[in-house]
DSSP file (Angstrom, degrees, kcal/mol; ACC not computed):
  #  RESIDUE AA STRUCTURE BP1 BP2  ACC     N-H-->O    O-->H-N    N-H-->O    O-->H-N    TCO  KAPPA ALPHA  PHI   PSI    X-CA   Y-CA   Z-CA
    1    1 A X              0   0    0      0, 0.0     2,-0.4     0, 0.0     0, 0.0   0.000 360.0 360.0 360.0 139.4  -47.9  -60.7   63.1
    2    2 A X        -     0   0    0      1,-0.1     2,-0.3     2,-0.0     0, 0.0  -0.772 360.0-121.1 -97.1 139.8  -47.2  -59.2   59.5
    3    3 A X        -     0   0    0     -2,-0.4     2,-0.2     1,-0.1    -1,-0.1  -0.789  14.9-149.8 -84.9 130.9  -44.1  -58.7   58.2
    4    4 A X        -     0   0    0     -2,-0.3     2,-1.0     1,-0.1    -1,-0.1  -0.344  15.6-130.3 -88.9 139.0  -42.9  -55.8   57.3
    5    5 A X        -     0   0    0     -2,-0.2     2,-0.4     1,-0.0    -1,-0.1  -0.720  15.7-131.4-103.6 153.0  -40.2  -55.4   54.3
    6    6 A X        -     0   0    0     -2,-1.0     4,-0.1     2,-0.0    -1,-0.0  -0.677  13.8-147.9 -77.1 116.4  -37.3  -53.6   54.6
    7    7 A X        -     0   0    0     -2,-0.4     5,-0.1     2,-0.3    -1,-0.0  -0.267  15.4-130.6 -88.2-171.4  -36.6  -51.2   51.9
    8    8 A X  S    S+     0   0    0      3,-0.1     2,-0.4     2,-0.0    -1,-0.1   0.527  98.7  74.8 -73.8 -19.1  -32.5  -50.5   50.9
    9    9 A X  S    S-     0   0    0      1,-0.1    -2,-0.3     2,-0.1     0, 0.0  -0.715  84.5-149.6-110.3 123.2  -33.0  -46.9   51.0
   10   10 A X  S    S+     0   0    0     -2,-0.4     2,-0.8     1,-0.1    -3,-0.1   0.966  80.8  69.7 -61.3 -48.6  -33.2  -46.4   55.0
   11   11 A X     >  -     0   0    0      1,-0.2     4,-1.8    -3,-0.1    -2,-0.1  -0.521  61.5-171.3 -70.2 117.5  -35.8  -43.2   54.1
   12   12 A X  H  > S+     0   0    0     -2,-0.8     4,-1.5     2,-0.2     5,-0.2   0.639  75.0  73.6 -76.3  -2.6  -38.7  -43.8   52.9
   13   13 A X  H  > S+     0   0    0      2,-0.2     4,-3.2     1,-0.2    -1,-0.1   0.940 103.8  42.3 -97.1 -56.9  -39.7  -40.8   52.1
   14   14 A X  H  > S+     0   0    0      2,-0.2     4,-2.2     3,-0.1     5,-0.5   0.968 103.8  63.9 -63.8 -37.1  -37.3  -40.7   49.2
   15   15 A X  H >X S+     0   0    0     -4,-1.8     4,-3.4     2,-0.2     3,-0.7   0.914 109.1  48.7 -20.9 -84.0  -38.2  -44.5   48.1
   16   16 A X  H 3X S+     0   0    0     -4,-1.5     4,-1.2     1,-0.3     3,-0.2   0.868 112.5  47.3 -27.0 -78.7  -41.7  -42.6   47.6
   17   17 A X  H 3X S+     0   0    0     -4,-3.2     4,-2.0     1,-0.2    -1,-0.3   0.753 112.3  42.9 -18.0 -72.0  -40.1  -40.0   45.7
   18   18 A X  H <X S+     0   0    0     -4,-2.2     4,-3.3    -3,-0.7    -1,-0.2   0.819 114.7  52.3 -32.9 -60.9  -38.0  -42.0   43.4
   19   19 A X  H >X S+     0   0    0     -4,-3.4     4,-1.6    -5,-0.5     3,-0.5   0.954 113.7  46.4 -45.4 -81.4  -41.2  -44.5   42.9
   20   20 A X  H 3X S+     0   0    0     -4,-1.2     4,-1.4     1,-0.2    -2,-0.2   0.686 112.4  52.3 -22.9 -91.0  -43.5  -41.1   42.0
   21   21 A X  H 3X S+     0   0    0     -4,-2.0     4,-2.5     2,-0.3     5,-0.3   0.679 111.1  44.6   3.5 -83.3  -40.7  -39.9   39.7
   22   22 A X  H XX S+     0   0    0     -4,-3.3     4,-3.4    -3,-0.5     3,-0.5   0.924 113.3  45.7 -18.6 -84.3  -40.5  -43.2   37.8
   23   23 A X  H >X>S+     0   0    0     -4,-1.6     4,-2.3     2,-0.2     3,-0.9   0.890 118.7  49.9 -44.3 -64.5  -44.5  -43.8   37.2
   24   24 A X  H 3X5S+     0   0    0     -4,-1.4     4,-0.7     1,-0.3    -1,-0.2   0.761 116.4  37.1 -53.7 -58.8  -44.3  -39.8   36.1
   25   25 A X  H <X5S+     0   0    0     -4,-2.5     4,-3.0    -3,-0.5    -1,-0.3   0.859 118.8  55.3 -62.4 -47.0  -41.1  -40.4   33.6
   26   26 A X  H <<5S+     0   0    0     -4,-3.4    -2,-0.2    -3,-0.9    -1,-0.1   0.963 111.1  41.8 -41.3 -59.4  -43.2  -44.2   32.6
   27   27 A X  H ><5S+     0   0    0     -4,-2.3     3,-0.6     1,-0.2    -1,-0.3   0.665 114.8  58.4 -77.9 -12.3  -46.8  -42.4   31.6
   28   28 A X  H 3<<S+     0   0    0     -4,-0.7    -1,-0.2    -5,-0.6    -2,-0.2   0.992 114.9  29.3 -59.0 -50.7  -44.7  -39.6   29.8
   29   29 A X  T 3< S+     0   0    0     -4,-3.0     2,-0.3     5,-0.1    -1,-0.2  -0.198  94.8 131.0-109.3  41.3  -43.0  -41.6   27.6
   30   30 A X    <   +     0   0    0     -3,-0.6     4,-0.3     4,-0.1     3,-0.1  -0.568  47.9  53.8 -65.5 147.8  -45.9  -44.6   27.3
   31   31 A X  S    S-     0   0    0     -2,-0.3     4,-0.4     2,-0.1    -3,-0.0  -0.050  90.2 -96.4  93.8-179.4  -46.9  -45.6   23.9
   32   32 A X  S    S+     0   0    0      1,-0.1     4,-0.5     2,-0.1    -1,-0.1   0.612 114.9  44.9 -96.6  -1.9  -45.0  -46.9   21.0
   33   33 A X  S >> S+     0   0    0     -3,-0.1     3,-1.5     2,-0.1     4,-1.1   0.959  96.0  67.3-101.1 -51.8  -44.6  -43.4   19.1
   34   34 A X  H >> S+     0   0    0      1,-0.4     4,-3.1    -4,-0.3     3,-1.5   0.726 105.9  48.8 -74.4 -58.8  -43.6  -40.7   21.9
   35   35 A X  H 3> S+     0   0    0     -4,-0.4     4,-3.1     1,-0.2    -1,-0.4   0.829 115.5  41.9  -9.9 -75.2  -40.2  -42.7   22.1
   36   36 A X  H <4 S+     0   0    0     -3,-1.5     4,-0.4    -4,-0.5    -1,-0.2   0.377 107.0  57.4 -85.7  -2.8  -39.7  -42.7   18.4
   37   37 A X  H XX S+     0   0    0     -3,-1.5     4,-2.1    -4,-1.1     3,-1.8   0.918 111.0  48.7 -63.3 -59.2  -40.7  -39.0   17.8
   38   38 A X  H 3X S+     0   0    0     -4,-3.1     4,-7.1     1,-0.3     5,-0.2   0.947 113.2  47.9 -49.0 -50.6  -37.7  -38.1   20.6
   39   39 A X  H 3X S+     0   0    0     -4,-3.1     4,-0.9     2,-0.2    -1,-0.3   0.630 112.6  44.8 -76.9   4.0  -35.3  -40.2   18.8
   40   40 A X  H X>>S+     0   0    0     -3,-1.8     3,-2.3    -4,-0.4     4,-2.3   0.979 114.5  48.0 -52.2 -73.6  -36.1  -38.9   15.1
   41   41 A X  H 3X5S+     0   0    0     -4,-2.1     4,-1.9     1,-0.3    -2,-0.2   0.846 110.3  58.1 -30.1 -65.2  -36.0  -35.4   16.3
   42   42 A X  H 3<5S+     0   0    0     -4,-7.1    -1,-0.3     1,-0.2    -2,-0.2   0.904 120.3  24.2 -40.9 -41.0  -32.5  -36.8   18.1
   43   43 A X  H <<5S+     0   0    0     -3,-2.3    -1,-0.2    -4,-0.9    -2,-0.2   0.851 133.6  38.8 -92.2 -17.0  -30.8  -37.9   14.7
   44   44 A X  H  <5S-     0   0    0     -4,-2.3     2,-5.0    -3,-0.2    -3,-0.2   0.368  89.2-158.1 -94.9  -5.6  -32.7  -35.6   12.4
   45   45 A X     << +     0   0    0     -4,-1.9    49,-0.5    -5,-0.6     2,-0.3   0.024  69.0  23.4  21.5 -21.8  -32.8  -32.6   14.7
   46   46 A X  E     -A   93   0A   0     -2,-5.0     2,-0.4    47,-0.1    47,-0.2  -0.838  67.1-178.5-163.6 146.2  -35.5  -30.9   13.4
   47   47 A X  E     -A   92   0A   0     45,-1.0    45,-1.9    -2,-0.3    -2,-0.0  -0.895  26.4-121.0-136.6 140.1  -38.4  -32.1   11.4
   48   48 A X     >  -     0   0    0     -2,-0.4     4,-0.7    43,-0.2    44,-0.2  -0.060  44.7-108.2 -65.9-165.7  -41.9  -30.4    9.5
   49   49 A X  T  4 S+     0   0    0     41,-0.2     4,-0.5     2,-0.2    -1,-0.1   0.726 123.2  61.6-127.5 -52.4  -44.8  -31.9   10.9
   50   50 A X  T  4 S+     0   0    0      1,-0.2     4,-0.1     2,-0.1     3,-0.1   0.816 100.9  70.8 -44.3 -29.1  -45.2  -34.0    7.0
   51   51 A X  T >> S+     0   0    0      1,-0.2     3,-5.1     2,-0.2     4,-0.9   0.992  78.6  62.6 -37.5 -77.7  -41.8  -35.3    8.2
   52   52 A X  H 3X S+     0   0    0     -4,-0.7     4,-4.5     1,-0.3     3,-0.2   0.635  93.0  63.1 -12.3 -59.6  -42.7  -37.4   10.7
   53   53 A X  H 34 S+     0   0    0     -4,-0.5    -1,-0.3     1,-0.2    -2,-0.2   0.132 102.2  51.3 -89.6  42.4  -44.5  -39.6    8.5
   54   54 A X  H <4 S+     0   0    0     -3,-5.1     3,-0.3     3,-0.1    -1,-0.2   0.394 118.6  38.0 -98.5 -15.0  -41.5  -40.5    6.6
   55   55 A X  H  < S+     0   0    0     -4,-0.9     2,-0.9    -3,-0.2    -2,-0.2   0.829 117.7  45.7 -86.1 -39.4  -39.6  -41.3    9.7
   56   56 A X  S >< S-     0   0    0     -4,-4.5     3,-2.7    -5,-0.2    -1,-0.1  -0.607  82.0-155.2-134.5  72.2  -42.1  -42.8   11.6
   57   57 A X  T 3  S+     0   0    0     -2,-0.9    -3,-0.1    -3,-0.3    -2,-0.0  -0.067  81.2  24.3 -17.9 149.7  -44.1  -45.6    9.3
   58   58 A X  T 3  S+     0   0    0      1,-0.2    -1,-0.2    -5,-0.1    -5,-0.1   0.222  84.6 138.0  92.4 -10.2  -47.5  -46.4   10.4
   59   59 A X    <   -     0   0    0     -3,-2.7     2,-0.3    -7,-0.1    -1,-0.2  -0.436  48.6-134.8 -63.3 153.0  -48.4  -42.8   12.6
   60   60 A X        -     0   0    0      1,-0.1     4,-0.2     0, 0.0     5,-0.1  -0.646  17.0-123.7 -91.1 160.0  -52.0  -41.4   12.1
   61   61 A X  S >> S+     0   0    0     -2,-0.3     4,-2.9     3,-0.2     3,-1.1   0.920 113.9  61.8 -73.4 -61.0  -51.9  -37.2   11.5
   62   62 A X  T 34 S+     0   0    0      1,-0.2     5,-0.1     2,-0.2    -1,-0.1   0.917 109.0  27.4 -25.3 -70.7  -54.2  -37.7   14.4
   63   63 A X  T >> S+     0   0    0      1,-0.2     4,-1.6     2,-0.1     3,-0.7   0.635 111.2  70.2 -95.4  21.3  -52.3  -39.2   17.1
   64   64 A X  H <> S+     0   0    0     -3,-1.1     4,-3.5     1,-0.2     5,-0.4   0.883 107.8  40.6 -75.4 -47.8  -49.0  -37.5   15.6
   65   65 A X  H 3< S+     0   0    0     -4,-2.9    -1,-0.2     1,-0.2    -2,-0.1   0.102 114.5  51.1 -88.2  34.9  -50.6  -34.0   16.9
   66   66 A X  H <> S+     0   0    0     -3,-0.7     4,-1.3    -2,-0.3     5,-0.3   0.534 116.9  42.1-107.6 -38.9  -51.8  -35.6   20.0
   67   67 A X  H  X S+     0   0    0     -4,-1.6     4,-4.2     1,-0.3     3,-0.4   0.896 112.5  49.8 -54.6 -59.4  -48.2  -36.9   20.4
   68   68 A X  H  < S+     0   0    0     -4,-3.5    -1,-0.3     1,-0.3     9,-0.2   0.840 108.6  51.5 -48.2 -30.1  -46.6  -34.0   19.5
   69   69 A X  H >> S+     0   0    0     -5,-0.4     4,-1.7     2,-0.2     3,-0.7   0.764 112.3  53.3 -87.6 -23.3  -48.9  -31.5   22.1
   70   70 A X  H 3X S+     0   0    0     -4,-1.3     4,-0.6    -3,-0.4     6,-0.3   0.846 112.8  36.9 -66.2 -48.0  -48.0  -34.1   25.0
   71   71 A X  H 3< S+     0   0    0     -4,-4.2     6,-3.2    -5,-0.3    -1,-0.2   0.447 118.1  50.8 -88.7  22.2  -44.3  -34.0   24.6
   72   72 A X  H X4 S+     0   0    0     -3,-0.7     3,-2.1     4,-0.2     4,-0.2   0.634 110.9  60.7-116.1 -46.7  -44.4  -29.9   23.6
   73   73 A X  H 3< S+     0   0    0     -4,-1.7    -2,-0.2     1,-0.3    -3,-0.1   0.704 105.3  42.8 -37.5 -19.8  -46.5  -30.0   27.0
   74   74 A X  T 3< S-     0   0    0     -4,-0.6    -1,-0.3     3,-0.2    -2,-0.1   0.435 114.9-108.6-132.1  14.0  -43.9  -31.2   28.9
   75   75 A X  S <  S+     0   0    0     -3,-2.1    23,-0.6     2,-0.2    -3,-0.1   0.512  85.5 112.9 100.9  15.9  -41.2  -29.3   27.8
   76   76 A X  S    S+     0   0    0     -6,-0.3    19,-2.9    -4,-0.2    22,-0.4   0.988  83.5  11.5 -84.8 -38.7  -39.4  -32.1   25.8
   77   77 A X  E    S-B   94   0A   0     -6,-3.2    17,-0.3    17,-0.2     2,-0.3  -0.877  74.2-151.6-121.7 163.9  -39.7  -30.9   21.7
   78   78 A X  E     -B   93   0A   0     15,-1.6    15,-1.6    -2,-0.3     2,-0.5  -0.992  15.3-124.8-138.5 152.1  -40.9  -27.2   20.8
   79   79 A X  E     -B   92   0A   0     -2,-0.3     2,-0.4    13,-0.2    13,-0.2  -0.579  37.6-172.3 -90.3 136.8  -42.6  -26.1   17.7
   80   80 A X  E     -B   91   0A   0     11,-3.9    11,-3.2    -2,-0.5     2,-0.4  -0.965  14.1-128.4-130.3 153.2  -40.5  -23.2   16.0
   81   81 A X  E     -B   90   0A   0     -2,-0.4     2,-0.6     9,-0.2     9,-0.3  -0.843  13.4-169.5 -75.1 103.3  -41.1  -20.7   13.1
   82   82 A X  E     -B   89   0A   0      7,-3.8     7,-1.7    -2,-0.4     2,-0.5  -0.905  12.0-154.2-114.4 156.3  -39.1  -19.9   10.3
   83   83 A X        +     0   0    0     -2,-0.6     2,-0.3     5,-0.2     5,-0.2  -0.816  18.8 166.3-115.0 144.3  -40.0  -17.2    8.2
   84   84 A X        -     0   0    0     -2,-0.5     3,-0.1     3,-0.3    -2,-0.0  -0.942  44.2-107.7-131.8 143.4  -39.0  -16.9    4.7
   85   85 A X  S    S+     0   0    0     -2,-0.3     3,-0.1     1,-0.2    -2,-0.0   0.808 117.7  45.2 -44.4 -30.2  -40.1  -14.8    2.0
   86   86 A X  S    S-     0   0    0      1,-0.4     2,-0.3     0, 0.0    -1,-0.2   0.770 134.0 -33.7-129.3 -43.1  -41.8  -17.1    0.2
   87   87 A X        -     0   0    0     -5,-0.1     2,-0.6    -3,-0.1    -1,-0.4  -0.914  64.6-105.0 180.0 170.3  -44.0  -18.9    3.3
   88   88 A X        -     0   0    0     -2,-0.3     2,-0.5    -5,-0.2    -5,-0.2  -0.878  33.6-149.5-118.4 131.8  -43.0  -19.5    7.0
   89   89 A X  E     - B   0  82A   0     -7,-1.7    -7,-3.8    -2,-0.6     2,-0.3  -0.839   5.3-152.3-102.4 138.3  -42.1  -22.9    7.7
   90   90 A X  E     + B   0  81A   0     -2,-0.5     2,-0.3    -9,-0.3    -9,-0.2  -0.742  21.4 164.2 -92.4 145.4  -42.6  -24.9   11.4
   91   91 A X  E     - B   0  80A   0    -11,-3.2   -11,-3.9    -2,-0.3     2,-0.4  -0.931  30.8-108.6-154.3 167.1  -40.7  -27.6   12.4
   92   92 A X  E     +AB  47  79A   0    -45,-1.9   -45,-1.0    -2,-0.3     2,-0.4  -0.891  31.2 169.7 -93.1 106.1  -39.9  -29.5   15.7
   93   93 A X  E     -AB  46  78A   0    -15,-1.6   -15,-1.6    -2,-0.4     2,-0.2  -0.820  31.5-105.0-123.2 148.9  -36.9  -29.5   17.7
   94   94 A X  E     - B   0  77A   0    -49,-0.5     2,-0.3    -2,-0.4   -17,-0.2  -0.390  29.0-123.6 -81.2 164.0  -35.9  -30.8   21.0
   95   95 A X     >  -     0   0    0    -19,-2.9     4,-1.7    -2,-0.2     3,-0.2  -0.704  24.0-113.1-112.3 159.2  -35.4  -28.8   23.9
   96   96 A X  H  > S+     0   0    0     -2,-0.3     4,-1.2     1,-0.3    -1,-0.1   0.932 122.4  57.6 -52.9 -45.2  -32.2  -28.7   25.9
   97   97 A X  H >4 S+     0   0    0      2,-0.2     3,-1.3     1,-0.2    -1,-0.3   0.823 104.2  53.8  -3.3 -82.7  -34.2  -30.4   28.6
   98   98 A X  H >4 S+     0   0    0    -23,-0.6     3,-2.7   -22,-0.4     4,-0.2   0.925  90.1  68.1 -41.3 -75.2  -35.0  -33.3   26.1
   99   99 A X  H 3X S+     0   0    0     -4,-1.7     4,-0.6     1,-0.4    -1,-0.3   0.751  92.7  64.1 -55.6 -30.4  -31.4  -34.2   25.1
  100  100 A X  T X< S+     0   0    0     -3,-1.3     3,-1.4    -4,-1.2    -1,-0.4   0.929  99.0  60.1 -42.5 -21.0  -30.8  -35.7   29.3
  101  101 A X  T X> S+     0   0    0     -3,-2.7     3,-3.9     1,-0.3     4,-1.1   0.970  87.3  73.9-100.3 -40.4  -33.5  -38.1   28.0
  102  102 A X  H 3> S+     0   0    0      1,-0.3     4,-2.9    -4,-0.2    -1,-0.3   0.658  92.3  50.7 -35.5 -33.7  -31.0  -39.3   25.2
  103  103 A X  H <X S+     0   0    0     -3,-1.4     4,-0.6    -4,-0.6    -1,-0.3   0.502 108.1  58.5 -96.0  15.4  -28.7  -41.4   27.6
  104  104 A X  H <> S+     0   0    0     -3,-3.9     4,-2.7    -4,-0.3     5,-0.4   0.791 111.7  40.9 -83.1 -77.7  -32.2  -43.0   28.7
  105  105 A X  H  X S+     0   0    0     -4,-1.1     4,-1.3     1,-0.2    -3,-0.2   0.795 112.4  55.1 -52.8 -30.4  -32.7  -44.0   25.3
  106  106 A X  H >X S+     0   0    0     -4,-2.9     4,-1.9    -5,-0.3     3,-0.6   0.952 103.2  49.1 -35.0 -78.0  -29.6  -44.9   24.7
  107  107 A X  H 3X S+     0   0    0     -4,-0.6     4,-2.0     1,-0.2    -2,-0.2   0.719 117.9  42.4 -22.8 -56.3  -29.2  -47.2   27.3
  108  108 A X  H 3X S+     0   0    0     -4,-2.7     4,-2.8     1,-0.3    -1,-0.2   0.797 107.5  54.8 -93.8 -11.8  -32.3  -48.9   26.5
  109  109 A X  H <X S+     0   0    0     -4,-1.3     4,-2.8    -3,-0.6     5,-0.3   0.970 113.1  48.2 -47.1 -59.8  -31.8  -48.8   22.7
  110  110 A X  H  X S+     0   0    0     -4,-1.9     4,-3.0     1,-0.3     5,-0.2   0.953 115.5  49.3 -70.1 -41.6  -27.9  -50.8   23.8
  111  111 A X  H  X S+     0   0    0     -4,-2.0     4,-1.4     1,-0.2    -1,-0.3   0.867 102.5  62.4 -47.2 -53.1  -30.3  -53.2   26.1
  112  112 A X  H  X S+     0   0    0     -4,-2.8     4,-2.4     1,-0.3    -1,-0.2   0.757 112.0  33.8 -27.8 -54.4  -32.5  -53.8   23.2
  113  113 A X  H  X S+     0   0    0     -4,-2.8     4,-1.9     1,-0.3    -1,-0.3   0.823 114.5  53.3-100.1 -21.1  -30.1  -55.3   21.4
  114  114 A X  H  X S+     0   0    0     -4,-3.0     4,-1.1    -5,-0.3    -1,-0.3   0.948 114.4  42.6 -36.2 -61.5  -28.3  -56.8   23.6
  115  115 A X  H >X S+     0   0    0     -4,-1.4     4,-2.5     2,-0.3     3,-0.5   0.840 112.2  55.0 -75.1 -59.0  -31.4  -58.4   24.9
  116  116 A X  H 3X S+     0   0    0     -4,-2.4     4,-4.3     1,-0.2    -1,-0.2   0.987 109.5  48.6 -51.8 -66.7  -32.6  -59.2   21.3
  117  117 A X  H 3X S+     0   0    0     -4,-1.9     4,-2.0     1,-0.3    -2,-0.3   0.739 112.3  50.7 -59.5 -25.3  -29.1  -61.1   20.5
  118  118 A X  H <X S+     0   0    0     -4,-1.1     4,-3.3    -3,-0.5    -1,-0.3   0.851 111.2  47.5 -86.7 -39.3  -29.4  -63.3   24.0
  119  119 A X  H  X S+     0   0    0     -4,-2.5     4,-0.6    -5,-0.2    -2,-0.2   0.986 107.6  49.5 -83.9 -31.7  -32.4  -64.3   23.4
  120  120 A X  H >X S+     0   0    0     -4,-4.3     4,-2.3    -5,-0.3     3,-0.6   0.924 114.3  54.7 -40.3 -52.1  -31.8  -65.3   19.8
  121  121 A X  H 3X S+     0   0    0     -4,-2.0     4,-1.9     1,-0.2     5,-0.5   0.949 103.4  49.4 -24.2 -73.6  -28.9  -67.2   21.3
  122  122 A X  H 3< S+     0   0    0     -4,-3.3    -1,-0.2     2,-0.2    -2,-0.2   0.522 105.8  61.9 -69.7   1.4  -30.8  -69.0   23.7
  123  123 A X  H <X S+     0   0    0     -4,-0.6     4,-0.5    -3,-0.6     5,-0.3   0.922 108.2  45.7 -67.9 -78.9  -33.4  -70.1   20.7
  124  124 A X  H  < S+     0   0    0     -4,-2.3     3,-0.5     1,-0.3     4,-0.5   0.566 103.5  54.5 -78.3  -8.8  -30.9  -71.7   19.2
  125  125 A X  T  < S+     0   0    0     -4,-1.9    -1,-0.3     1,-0.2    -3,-0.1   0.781 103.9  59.5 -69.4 -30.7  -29.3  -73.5   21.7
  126  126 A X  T  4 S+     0   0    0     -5,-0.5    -2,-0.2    -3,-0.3    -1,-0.2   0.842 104.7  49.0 -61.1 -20.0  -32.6  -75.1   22.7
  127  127 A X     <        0   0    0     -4,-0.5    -1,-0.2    -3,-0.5    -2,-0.1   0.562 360.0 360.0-115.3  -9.5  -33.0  -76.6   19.4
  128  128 A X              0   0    0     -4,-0.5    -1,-0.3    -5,-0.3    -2,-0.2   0.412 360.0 360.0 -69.4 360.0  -29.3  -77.9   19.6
């Protein structure tokens, strides 16, 4: 007879939910730029498209505009106009939407280094 496991959440139906949710939130924010676009745009608050690659070494112009059309797709940065006499410039901003994502990044930003420092720790104890 197989055994079944027992989830914590008595409903499954939200388990399911929750799971979906996750994977949704995961493949949004997959790859190594989409991450580091939000958190320019977080400290820089709004950046020209030429920005970018002074913030963010090592991007292609390619998958900077793929990046960029993903996360404008999904409500997280939007491309605004300003107009000047002299030429109208576009830049990138986050959307109120976006800024929830900020104690997400946070959080894993404070793990990072956390995480970084334990295991550096634990290096050097081994070698003790």
């Amino acid at each position: 007879m197989e055994k079944k496991i027992k989830p914590c959440i008595d409903n499954e139906q939200i388990l399911k939910q929750r799971f979906l949710a996750l994977r949704d939130t995961l493949d949004l924010l997959s790859g190594k730029w989409r991450f580091c676009i939000l958190l320019n745009l977080h400290y820089h608050q709004k950046l020209r498209f030429k920005d970018f690659f002074e913030v963010s070494e090592g991007i292609s112009p390619k998958v900077l505009t793929s990046e960029l059309a993903t996360l404008e797709a999904h409500q997280l940065i939007q491309k605004k106009v300003e107009y000047t006499p002299t030429k109208d410039i576009t830049y990138y901003v986050l959307t109120t939407h976006a800024q929830e994502i900020w104690t997400v990044l946070n959080t894993l930003i404070e793990f990072g280094l956390s995480n970084r420092q334990e295991v550096i720790r634990s290096f050097h104890s081994d070698k003790n």
